[in-house]
PQR file of N, CA, C, O and H, with PARSE charges and radii, in Angstrom:
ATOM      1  N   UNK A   1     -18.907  15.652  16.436 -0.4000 1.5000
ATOM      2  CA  UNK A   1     -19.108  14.661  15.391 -0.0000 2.0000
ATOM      3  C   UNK A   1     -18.174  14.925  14.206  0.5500 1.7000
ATOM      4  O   UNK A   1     -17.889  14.094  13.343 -0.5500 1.4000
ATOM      5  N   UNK A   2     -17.707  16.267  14.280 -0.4000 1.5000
ATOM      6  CA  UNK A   2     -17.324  16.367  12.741 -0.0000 2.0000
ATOM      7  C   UNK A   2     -15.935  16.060  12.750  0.5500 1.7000
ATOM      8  O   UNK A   2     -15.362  15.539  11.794 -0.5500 1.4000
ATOM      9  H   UNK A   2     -17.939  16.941  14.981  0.4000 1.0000
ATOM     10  N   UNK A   3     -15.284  16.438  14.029 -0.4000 1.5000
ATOM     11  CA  UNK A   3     -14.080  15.787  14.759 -0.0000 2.0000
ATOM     12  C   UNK A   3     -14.015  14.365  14.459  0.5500 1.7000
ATOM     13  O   UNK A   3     -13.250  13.934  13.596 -0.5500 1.4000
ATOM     14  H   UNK A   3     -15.750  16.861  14.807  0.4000 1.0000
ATOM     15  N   UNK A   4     -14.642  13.763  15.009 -0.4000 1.5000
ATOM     16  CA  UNK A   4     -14.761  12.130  14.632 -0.0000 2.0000
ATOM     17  C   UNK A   4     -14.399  11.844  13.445  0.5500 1.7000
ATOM     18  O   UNK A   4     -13.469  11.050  13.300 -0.5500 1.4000
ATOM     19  H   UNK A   4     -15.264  14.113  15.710  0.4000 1.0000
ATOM     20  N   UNK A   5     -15.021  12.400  12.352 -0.4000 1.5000
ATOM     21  CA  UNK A   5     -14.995  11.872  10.992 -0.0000 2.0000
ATOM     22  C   UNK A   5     -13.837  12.063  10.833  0.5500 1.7000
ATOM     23  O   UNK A   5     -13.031  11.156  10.623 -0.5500 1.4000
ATOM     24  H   UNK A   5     -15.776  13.045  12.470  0.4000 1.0000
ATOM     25  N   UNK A   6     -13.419  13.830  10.938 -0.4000 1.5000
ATOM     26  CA  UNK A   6     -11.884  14.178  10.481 -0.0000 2.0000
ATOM     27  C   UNK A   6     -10.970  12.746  10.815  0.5500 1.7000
ATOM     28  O   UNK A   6     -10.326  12.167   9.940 -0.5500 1.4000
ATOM     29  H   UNK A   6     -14.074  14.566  11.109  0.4000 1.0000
ATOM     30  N   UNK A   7     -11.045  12.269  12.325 -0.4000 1.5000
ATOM     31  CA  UNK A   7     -10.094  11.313  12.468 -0.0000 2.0000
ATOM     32  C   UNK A   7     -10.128  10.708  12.115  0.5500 1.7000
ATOM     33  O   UNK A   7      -9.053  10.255  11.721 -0.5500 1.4000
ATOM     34  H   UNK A   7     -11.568  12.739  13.036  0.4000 1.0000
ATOM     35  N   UNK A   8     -11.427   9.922  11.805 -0.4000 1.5000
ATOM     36  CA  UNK A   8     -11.494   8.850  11.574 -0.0000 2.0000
ATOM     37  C   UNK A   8     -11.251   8.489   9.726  0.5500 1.7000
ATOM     38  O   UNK A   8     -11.354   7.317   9.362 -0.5500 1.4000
ATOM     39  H   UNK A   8     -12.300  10.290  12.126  0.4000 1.0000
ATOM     40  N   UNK A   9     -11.064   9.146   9.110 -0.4000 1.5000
ATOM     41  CA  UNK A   9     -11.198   9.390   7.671 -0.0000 2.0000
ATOM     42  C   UNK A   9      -9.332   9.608   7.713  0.5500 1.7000
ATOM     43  O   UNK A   9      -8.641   8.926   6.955 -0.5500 1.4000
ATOM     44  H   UNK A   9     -10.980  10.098   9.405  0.4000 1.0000
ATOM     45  N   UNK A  10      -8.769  10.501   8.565 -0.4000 1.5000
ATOM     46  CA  UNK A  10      -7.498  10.464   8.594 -0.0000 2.0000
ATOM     47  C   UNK A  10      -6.620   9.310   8.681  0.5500 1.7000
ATOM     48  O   UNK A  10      -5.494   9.317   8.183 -0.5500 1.4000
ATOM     49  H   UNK A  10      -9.330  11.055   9.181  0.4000 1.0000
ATOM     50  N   UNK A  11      -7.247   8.053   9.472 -0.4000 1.5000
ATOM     51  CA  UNK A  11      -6.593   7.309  10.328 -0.0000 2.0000
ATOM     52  C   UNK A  11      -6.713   6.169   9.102  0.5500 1.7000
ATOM     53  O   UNK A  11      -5.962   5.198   9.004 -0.5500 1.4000
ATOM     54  H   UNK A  11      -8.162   8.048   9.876  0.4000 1.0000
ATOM     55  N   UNK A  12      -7.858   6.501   8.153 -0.4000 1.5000
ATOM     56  CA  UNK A  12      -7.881   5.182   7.076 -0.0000 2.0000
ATOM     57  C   UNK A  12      -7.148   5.835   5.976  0.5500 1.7000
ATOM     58  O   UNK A  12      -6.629   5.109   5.128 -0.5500 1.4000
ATOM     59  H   UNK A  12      -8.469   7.289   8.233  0.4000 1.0000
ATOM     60  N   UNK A  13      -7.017   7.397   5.865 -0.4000 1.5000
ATOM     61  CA  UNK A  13      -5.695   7.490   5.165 -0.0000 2.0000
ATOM     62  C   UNK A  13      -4.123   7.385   5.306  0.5500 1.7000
ATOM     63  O   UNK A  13      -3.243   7.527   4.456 -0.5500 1.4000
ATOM     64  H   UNK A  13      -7.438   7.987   6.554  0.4000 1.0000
ATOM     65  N   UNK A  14      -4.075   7.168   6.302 -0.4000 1.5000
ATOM     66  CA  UNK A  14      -2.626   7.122   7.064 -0.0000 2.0000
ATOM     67  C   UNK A  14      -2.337   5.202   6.737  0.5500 1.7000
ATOM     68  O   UNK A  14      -1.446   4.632   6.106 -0.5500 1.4000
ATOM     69  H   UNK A  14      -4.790   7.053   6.992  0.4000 1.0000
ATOM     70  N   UNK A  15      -3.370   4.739   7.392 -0.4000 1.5000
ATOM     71  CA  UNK A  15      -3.418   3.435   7.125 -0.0000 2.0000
ATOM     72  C   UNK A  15      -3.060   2.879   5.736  0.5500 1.7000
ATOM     73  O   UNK A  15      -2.375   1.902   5.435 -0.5500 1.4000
ATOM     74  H   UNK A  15      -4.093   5.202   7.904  0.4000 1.0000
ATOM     75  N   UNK A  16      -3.847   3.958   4.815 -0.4000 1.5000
ATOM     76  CA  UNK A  16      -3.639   3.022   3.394 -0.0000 2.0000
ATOM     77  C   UNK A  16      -2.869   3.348   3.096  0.5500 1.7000
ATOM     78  O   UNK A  16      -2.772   2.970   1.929 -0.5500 1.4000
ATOM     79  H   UNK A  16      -4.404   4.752   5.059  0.4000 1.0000
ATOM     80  N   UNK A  17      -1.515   4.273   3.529 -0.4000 1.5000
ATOM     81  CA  UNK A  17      -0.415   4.952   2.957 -0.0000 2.0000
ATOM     82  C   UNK A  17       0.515   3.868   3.806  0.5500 1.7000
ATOM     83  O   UNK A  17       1.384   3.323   3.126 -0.5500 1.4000
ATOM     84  H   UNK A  17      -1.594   4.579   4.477  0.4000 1.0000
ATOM     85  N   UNK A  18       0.463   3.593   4.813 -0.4000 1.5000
ATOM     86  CA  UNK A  18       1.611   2.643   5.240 -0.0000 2.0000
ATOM     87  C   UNK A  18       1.476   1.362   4.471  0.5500 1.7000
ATOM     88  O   UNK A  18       2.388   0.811   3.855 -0.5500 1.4000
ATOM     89  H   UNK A  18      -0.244   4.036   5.365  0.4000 1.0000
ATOM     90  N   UNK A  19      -0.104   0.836   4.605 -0.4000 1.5000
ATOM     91  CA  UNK A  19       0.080  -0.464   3.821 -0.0000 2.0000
ATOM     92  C   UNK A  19       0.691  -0.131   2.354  0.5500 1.7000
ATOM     93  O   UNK A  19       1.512  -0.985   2.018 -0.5500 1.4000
ATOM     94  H   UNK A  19      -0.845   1.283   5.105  0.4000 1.0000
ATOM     95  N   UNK A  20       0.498   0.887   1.408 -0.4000 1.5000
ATOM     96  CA  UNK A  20       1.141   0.762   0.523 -0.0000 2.0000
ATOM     97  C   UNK A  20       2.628   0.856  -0.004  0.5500 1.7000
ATOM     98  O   UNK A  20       3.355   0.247  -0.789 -0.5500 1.4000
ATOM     99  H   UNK A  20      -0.169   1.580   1.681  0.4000 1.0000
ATOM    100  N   UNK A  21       2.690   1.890   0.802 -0.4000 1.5000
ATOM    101  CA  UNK A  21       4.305   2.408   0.845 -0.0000 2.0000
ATOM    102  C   UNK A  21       5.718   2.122   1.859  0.5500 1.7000
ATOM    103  O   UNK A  21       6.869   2.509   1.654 -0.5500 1.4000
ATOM    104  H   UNK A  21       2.100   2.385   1.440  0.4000 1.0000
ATOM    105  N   UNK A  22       5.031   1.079   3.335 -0.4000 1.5000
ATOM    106  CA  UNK A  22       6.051   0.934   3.569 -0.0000 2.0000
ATOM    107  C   UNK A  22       6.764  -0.661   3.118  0.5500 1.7000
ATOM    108  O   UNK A  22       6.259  -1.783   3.061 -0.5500 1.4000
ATOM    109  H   UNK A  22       4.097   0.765   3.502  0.4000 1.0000
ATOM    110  N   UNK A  23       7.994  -0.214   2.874 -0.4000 1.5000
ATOM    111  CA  UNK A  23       8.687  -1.173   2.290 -0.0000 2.0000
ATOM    112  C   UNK A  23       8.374  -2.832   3.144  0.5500 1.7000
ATOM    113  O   UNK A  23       8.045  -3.814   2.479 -0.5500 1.4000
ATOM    114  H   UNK A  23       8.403   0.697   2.920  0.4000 1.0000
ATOM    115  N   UNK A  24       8.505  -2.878   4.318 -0.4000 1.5000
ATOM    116  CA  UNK A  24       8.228  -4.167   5.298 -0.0000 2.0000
ATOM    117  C   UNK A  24       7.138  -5.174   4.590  0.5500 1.7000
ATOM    118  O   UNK A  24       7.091  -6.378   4.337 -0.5500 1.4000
ATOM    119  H   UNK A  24       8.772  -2.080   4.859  0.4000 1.0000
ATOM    120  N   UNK A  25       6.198  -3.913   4.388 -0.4000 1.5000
ATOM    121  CA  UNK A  25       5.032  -4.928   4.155 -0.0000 2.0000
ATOM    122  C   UNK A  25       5.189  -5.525   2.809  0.5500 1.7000
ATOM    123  O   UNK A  25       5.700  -4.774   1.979 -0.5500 1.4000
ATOM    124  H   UNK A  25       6.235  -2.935   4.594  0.4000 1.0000
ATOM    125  N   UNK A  26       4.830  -6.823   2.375 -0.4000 1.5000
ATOM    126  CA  UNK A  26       5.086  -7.470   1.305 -0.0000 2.0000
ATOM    127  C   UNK A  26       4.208  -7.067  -0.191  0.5500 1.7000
ATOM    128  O   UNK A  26       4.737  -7.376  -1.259 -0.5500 1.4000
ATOM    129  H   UNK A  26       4.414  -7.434   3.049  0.4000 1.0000
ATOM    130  N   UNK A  27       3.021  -6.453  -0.186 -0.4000 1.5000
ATOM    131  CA  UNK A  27       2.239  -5.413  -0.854 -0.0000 2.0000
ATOM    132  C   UNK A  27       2.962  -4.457  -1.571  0.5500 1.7000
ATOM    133  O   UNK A  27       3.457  -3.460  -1.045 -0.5500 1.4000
ATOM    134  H   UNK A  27       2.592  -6.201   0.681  0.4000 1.0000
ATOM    135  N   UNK A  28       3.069  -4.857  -3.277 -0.4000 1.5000
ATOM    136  CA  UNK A  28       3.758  -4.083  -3.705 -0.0000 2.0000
ATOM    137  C   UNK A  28       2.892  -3.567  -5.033  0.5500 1.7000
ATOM    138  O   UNK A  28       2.164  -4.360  -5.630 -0.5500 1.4000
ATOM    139  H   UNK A  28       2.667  -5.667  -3.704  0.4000 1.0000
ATOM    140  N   UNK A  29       3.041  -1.999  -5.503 -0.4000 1.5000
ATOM    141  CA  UNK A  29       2.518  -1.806  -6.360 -0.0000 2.0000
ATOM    142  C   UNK A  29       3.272  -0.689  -8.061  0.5500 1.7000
ATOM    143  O   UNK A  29       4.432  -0.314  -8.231 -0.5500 1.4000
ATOM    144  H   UNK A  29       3.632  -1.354  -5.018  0.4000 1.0000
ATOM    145  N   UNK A  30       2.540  -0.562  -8.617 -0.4000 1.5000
ATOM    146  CA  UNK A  30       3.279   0.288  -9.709 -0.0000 2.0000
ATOM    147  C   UNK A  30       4.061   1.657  -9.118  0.5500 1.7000
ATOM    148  O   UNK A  30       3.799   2.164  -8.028 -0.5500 1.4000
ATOM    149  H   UNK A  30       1.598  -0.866  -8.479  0.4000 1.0000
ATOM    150  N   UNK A  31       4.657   1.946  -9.674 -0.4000 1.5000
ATOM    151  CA  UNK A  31       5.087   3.077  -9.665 -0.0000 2.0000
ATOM    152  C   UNK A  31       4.414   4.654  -9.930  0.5500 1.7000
ATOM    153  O   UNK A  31       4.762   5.763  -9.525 -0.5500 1.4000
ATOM    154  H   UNK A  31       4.870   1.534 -10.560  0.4000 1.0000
ATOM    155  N   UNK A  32       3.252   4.184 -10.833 -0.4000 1.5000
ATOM    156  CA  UNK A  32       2.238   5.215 -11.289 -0.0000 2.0000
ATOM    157  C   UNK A  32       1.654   5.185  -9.665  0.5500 1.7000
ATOM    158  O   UNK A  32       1.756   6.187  -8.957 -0.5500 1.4000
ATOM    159  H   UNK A  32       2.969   3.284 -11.163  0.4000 1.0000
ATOM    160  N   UNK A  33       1.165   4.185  -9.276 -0.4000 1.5000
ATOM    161  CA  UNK A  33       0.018   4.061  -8.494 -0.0000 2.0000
ATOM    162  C   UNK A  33       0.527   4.895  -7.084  0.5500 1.7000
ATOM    163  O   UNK A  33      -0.194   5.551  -6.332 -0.5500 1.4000
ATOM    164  H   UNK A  33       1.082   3.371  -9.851  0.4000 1.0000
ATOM    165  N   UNK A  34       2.093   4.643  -6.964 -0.4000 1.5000
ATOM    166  CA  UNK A  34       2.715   5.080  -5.840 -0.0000 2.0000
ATOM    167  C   UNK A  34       2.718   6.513  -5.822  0.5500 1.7000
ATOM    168  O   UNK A  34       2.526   7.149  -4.786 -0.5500 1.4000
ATOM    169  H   UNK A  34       2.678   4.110  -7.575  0.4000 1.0000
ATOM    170  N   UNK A  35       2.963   7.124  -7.116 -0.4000 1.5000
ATOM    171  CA  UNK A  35       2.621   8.527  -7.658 -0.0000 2.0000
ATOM    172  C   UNK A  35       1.269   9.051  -7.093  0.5500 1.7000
ATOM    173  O   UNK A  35       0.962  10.022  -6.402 -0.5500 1.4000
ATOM    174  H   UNK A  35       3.118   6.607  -7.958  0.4000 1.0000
ATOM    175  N   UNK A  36       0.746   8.269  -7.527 -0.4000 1.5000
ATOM    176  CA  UNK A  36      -1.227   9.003  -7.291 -0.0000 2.0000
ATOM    177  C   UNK A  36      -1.392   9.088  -5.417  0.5500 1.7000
ATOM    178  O   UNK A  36      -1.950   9.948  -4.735 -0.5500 1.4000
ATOM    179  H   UNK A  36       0.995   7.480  -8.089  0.4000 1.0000
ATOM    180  N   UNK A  37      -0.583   7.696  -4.955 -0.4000 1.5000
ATOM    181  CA  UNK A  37      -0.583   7.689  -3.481 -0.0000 2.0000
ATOM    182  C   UNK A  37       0.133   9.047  -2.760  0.5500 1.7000
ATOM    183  O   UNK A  37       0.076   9.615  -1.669 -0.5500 1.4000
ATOM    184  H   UNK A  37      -0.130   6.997  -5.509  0.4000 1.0000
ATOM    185  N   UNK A  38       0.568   9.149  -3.548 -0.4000 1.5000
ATOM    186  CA  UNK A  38       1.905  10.710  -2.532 -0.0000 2.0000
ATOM    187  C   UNK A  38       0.534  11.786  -2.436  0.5500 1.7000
ATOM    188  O   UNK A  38       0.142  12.300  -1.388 -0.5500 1.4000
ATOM    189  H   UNK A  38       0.615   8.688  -4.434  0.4000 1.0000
ATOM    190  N   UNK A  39      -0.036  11.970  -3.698 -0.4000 1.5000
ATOM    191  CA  UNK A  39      -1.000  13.340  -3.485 -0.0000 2.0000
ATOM    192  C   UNK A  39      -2.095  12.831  -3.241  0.5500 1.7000
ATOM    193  O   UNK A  39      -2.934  13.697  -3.488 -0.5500 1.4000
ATOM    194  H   UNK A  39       0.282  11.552  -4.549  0.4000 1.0000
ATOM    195  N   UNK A  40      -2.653  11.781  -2.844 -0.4000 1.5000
ATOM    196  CA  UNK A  40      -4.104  11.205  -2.355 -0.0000 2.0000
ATOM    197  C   UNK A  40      -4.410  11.862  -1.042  0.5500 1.7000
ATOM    198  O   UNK A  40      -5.501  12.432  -1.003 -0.5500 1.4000
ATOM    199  H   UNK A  40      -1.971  11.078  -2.643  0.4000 1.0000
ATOM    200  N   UNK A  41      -3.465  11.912   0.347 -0.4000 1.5000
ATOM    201  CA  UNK A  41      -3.219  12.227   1.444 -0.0000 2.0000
ATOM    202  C   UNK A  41      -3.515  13.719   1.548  0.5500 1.7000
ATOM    203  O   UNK A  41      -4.555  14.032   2.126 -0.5500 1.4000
ATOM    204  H   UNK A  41      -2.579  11.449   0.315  0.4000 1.0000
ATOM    205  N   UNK A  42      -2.549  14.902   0.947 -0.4000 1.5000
ATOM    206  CA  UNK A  42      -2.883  15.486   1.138 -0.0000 2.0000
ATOM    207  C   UNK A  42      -4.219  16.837   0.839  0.5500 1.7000
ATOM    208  O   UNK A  42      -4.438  17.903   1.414 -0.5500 1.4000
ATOM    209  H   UNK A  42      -1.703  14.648   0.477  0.4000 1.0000
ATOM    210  N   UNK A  43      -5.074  15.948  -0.643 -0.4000 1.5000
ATOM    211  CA  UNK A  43      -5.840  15.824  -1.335 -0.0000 2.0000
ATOM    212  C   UNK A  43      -6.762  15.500  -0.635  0.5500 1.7000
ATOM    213  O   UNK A  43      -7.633  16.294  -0.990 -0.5500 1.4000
ATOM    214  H   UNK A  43      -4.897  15.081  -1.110  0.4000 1.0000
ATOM    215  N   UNK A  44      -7.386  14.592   0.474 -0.4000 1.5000
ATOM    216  CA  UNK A  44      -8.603  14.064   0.945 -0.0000 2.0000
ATOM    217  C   UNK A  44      -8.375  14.872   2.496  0.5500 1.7000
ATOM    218  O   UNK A  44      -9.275  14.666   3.310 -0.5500 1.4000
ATOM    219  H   UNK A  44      -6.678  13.948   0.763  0.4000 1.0000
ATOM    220  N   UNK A  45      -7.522  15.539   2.825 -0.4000 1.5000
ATOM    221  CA  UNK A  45      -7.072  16.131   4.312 -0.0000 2.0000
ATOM    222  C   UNK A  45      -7.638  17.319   4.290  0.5500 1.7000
ATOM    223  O   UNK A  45      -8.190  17.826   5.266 -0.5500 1.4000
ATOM    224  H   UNK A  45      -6.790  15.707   2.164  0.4000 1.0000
ATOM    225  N   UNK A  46      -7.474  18.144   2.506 -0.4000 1.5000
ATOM    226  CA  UNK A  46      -7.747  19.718   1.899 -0.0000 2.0000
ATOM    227  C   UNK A  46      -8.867  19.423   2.020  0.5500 1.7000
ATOM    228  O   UNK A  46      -9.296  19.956   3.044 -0.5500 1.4000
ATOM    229  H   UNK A  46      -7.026  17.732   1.713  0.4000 1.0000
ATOM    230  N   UNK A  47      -9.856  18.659   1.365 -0.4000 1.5000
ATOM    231  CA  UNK A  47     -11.188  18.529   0.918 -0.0000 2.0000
ATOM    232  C   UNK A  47     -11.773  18.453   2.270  0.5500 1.7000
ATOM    233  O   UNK A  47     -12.770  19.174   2.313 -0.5500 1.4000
ATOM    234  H   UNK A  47      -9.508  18.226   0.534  0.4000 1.0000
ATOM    235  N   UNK A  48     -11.548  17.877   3.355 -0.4000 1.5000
ATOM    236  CA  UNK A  48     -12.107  17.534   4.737 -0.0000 2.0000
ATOM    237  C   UNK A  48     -12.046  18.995   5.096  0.5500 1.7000
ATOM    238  O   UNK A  48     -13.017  19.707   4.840 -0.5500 1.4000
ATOM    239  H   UNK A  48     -10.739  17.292   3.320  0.4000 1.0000
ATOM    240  N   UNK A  49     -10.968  19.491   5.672 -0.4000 1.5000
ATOM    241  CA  UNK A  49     -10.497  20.900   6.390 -0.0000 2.0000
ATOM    242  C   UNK A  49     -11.202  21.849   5.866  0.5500 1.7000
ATOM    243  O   UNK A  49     -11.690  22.659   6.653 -0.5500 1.4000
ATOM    244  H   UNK A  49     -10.179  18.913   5.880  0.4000 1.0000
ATOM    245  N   UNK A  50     -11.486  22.044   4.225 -0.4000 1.5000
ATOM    246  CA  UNK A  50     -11.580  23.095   3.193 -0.0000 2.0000
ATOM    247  C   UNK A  50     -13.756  22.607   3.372  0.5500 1.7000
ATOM    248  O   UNK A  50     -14.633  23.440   3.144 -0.5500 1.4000
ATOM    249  H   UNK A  50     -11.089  21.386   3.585  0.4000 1.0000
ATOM    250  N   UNK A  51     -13.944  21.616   3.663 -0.4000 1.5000
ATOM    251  CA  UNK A  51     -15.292  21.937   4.403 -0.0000 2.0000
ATOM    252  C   UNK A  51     -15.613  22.386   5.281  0.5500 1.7000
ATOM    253  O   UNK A  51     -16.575  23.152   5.339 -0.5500 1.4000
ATOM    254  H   UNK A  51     -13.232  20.939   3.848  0.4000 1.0000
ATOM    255  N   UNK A  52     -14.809  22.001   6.369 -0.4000 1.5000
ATOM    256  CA  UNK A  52     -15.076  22.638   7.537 -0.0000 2.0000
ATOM    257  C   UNK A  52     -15.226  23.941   8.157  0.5500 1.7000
ATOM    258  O   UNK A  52     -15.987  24.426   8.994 -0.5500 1.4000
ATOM    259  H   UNK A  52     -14.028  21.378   6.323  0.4000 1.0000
ATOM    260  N   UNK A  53     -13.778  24.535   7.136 -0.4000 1.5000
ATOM    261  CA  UNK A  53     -13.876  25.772   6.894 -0.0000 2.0000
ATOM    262  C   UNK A  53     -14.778  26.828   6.408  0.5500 1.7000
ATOM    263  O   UNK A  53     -14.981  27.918   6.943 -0.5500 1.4000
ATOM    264  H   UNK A  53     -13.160  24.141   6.456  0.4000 1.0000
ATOM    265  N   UNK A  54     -15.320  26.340   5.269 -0.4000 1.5000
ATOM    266  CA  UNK A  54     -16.338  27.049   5.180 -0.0000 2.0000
ATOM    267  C   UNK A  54     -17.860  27.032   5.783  0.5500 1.7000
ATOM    268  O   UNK A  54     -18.735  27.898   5.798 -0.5500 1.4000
ATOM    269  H   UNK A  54     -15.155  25.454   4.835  0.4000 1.0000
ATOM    270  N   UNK A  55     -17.809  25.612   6.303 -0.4000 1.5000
ATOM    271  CA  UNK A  55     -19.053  25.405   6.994 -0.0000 2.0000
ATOM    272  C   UNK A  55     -18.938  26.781   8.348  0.5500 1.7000
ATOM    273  O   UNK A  55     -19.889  27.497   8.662 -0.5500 1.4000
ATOM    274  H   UNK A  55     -17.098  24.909   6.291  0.4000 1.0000
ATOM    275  N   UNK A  56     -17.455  26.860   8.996 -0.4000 1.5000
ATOM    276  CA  UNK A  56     -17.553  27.691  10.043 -0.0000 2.0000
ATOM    277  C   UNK A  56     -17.817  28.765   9.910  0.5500 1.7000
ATOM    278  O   UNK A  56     -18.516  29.535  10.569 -0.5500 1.4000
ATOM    279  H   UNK A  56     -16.683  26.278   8.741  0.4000 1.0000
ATOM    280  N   UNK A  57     -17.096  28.894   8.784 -0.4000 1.5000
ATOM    281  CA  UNK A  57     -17.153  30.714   8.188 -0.0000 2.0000
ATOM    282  C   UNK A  57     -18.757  31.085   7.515  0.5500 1.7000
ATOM    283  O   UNK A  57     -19.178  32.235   7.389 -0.5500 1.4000
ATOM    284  H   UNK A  57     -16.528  28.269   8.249  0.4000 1.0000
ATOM    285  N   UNK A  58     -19.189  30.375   7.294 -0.4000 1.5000
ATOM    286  CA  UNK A  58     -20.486  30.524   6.691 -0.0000 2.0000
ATOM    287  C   UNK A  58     -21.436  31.159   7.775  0.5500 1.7000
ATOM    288  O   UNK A  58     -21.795  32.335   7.711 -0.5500 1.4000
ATOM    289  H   UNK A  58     -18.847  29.441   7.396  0.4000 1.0000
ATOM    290  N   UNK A  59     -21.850  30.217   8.864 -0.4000 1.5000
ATOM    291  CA  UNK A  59     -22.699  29.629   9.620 -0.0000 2.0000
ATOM    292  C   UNK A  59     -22.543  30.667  10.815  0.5500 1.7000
ATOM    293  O   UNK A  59     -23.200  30.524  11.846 -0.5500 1.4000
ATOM    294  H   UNK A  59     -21.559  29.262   8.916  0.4000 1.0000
TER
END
């Protein structure tokens, strides 16, 4: 289950990083916002992993 989430939580961050950032798509936003987007990714990936981790190590 916890697998699942990881992906599935991955796959809507990956998602919201293409819709925002790749150029094709017509969706365009600030420059600040594009900023906050670069470290969102690897920010919600730490927080996922950095549970898991301790859930294992704990338990």
């Amino acid at each position: 289950m916890t697998y699942l989430i990881i992906a599935v939580l991955t796959a809507i961050v990956f998602l919201s990083r293409y819709l925002f950032l790749e150029p094709k798509v017509p969706l365009r936003i600030s420059s600040g916002a594009q900023r906050f987007l670069a470290y969102a990714s690897p920010a919600v990936l730490t927080a996922i992993w950095g549970q898991l981790y301790f859930y294992l190590t704990v338990s």
